[in-house]
N, C-alpha and C positions, 0 to 999 in steps of 0.2 A: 504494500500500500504506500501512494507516495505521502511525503511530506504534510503536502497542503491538503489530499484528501481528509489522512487523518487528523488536519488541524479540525477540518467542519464537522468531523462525525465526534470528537473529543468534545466538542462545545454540544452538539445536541444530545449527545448522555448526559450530558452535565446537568442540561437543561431538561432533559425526562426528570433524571433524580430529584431535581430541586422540584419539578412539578408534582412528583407523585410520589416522592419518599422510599422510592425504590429501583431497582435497577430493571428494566424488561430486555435487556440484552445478554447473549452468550458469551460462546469464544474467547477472549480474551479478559473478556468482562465477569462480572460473577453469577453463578446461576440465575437463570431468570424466576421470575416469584409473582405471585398473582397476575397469569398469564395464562392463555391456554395450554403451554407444553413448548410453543415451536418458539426456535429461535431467530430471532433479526440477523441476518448476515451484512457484512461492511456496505458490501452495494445497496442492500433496503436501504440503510441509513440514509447512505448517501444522497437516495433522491427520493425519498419521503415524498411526495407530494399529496398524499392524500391521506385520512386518517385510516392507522392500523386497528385490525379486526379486536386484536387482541388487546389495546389499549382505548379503544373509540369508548368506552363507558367514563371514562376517566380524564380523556383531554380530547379536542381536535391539533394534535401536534403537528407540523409538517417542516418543512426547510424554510419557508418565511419566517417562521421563527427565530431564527439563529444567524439571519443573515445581518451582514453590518453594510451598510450602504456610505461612502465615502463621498464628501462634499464639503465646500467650505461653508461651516456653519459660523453663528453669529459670535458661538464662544471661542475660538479660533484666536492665537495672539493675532493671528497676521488682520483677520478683519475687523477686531475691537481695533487695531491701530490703523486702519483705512479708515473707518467707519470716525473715528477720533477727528483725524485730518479732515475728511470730507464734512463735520460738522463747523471744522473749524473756518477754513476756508469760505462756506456757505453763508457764517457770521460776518466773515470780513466783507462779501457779497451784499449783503447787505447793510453792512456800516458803508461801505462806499457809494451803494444807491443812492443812500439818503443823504450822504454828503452830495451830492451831484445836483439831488435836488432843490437843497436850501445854495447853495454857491453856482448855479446852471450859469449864472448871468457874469461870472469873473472870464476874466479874459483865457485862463488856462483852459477853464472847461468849454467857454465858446467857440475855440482854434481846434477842439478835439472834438466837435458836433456830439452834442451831450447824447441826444438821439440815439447814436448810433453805439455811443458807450454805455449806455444802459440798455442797449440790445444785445450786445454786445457782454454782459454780466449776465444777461437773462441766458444766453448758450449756455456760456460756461457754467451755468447752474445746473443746465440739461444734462450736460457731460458728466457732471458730480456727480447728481442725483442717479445714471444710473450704472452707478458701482453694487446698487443694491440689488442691482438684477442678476450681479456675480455673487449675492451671498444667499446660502440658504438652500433646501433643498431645490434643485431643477423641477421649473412645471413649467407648463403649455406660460400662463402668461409672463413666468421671469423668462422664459428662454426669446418671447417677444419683446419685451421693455427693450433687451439692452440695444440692437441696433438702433430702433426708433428713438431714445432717448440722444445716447451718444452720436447718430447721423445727423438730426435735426439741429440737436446743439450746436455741433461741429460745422455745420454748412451755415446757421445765423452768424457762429464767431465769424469766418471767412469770407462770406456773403457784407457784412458791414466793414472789415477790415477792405474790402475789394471797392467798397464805393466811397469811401471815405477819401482813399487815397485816389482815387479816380477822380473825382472834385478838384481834391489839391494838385494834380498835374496837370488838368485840364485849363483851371484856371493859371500858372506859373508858364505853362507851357505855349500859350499864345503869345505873339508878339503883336497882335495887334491892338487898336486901340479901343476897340466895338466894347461895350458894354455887353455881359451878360450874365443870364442867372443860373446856376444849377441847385433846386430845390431836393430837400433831403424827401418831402416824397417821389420825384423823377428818380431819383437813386434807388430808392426802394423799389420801384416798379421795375428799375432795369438789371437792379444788380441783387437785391437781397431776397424777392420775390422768384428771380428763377432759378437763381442757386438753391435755394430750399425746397422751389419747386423738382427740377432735378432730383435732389434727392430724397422726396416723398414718391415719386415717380418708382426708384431702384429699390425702397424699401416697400412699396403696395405690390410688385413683379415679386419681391423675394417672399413676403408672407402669403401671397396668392398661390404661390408654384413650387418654393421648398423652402417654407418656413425652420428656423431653428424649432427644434422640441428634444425633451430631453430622453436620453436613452441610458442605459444601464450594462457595461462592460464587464468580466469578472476581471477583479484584478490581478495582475501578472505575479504577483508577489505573495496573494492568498485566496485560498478557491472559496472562502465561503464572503468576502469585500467586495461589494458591486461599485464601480467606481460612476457616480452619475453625474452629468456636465449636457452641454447643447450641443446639438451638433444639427446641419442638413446635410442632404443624403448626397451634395455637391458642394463644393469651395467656390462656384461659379459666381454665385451672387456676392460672395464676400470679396471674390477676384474687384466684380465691377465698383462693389461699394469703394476698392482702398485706390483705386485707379483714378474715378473720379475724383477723393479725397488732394491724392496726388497731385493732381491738373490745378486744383483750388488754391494747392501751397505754392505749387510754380507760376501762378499769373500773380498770390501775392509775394513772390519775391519779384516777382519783374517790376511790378510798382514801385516795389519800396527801392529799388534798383532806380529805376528813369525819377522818381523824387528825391534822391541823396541830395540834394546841390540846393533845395530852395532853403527859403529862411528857416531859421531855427525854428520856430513857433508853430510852424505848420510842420515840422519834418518830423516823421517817425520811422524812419526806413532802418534805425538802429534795432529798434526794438521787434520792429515787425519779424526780420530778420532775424532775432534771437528768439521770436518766438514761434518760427519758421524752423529753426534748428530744432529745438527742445523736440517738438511736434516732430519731426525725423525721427531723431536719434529714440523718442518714446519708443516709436512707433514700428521700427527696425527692432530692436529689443521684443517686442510683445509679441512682434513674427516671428525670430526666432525661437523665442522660449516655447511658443505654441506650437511651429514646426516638430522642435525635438521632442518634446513631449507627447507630440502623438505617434512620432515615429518609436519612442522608447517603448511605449504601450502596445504598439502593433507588433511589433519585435520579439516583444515578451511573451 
C-alpha cells in the first residue's frame, strides 16, 4: 500500500473509532466487533463512497468525511496580512477623496483634473476590493468577482491616466494660436468610456463561453487534500484579457513619453512611468509564479 493511500485510510479508522467507539476493521487493525463477521479490506476503505451494510445502523460514513480541501482561507498568515494592507490602503483611498474634495479648487488639484483623480481612486479600489475573490473557499460567484473587479478597475485606472495626459499634449502640442476647449466629458466619451467598454466586452465573451468556476484537484503530495482554486477549461480569455491590458500600458507610456518636456505643473510622465513599471514587473511575477505552479501540480 502506498504512502498517501494509507495516509487517507489511517485518518478514516480514526474517524470510524472516534464515531462509534470501536474498530469495524481487520487485517492489520484489530478484530472487528459489532459487525456482521466480514471484514473491510484497504481498497473498501479506500473508496467508501456509500454507507456500509455492516455499519449503516450507526453512521452514514463515506470518504467526504475525511477529506481536507486546501484553499486560502481567511485565517491564513498570508491573507490576515493582505487583507490588513488592503484595509489599509482602502482608508488612505478615502482620506485622499475627501481631501480632493474640500481642496478641488487649489491649483495642485486643478492641473491634475480632480475628475479624473477621483476616478481614478475609484479603480484602484476595484482592484483592492477584489483580492477577496482570492480568499476563501472557490465558488461559482468568487471565481466570477475577481476578473470583473480587477478588469474594470484596471481599464478606469488606465482609461483616465490615457485622457488626462491626452489633454495635456494636445493642448502643449499645438503651435498655433486658435483657441480651444477639451472638456473632461469629450474625454470621457473618447477615452475612458471605450477602454472600459473594451473590456466589459472581453469579460461578458469570457463569462458567457468559459467562465472561471472552481474545481477540485487531488493533491500531489497527499491523496486524501483536494487542492481547490478557478480555473477555465482554456487560458484563451485570460490570453486576451492581459494582451489588451498590455496595449493600455504601452499607449500610456507613449504619452507620458511625447509629455516629458512640458511644464512642471502639468507633467506627470515621471510617475506615470513608475507606475507603468510597478504594473510590469507585478504583473511578470504573478505569471510566472502561476505558470510554475500549475506546471509543479501537473507534474506531480
Amino acid at each position: 500500500m502506498s504512502p498517501n493511500n494509507r495516509a487517507v485510510m489511517d485518518r478514516q479508522v480514526t474517524l470510524m473509532k472516534q464515531t462509534f467507539n470501536f474498530n469495524p476493521f481487520c487485517d492489520d487493525y484489530a478484530k472487528p466487533q459489532n459487525t456482521n463477521g466480514t471484514c473491510l479490506s484497504a481498497s473498501q476503505i479506500l473508496t467508501m463512497r456509500q454507507v456500509h451494510p455492516a455499519i449503516q445502523f450507526k453512521y452514514n460514513f463515506t470518504l467526504e468525511g475525511v477529506l481536507v480541501r486546501d484553499f486560502i482561507s481567511y485565517s491564513s498568515p498570508a491573507a490576515i496580512i493582505a487583507v490588513f494592507w488592503v484595509a489599509l490602503f482602502l482608508i488612505l483611498l478615502i482620506v485622499s477623496l475627501v481631501d480632493l474634495t474640500i481642496y478641488r479648487d487649489t491649483v495642485v488639484y486643478r492641473t491634475s483634473s480632480p475628475l479624473f483623480c477621483a476616478l481614478i481612486a475609484l479603480g484602484i479600489a476595484s482592484i483592492y476590493i477584489s483580492l477577496f475573490g482570492w480568499i476563501g473557499k472557490p465558488t461559482a460567484a468568487l471565481c466570477a468577482v475577481r476578473p470583473w473587479l480587477a478588469g474594470v478597475g484596471f481599464s478606469f485606472v488606465y482609461g483616465c491616466i490615457l485622457a488626462k495626459n491626452w489633454r495635456v499634449f494636445r493642448i502643449f502640442s499645438d503651435d498655433t494660436l486658435r483657441v480651444f476647449a477639451i472638456t473632461n466629458f469629450d474625454l470621457v466619451v473618447k477615452f475612458v468610456v471605450p477602454v472600459v467598454g473594451i473590456e466589459l466586452v472581453i469579460l461578458v465573451l469570457w463569462q458567457a463561453l468559459d467562465p472561471l468556476a472552481p474545481i477540485e484537484i487531488v493533491s500531489p503530495t497527499a491523496a486524501d487534500t483536494r487542492l481547490s482554486f478557478c480555473s477555465s477549461k482554456s487560458s484563451a480569455f485570460l490570453a486576451v484579457s492581459l494582451c489588451y491590458k498590455a496595449i493600455l500600458l504601452l499607449l500610456a507610456s507613449g504619452l507620458s513619453y511625447l509629455t516629458r518636456r512640458i511644464t512642471a505643473d502639468y507633467r506627470e510622465s515621471t510617475l506615470i512611468a513608475l507606475a507603468v513599471y510597478n504594473t510590469i514587473v507585478i504583473g511578470i511575477i504573478v505569471i510566472v509564479v502561476n505558470v510554475i505552479a500549475g506546471a509543479n501540480v501537473m507534474t506531480q
